[in-house]
C-alpha positions in Angstrom: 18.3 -23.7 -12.1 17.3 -21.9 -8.9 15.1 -18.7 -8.3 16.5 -14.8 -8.7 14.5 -13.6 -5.5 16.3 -10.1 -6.8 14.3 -10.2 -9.7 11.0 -11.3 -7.9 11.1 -8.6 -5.4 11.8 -6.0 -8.3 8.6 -7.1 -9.8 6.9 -6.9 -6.6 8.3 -3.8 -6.1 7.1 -2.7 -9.5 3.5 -4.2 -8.7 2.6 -2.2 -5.6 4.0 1.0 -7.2 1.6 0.6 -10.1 -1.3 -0.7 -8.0 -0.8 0.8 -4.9 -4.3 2.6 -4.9 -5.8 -0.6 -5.3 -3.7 -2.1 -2.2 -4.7 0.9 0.0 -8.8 0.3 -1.0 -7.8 -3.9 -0.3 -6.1 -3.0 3.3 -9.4 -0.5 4.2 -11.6 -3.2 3.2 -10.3 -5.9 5.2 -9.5 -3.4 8.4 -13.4 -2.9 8.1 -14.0 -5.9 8.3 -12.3 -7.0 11.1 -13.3 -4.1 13.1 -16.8 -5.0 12.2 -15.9 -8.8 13.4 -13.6 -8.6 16.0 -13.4 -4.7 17.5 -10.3 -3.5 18.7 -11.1 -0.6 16.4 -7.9 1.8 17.4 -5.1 -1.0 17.0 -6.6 -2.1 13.4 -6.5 1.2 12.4 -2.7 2.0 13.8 -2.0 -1.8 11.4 -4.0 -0.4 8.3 -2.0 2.8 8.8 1.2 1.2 9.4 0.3 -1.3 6.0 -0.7 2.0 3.9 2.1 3.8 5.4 4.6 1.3 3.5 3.3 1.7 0.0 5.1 4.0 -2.0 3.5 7.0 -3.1 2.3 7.1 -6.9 5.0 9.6 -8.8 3.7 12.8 -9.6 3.9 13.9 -13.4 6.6 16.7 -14.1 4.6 20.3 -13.0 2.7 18.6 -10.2 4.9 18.7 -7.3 3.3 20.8 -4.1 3.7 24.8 -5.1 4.3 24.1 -8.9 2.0 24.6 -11.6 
């Protein structure tokens, strides 16, 4: 009786997808405040960036894409 990791990280995987707006606000929040705390206001921005950068964008519906409508 051990733990599927492969079936964690799909869920995971399937949890930032579907929330990944509400990550984004989370990782702005807390770069806020740690500017606010501790300064160093360019390298927490390049680590928020870096953060937001690895959250997949949300799908677009069919008709959406750039140049289609």
């Amino acid at each position: 009786m051990g733990i599927d990791f492969d079936d964690l990280k799909k869920k995971a995987e399937d949890l930032v997808k579907e929330h990944g707006d509400q990550i984004e606000s989370g990782v702005d929040k807390a770069a806020g405040f740690a500017k606010d705390r501790f300064g160093h206001d360019e390298t927490v921005d390049k680590v928020a960036d870096k953060i937001k950068g690895m959250i997949p964008e949300e799908p677009k519906p069919s008709g959406e894409e750039s140049g289609q409508a």
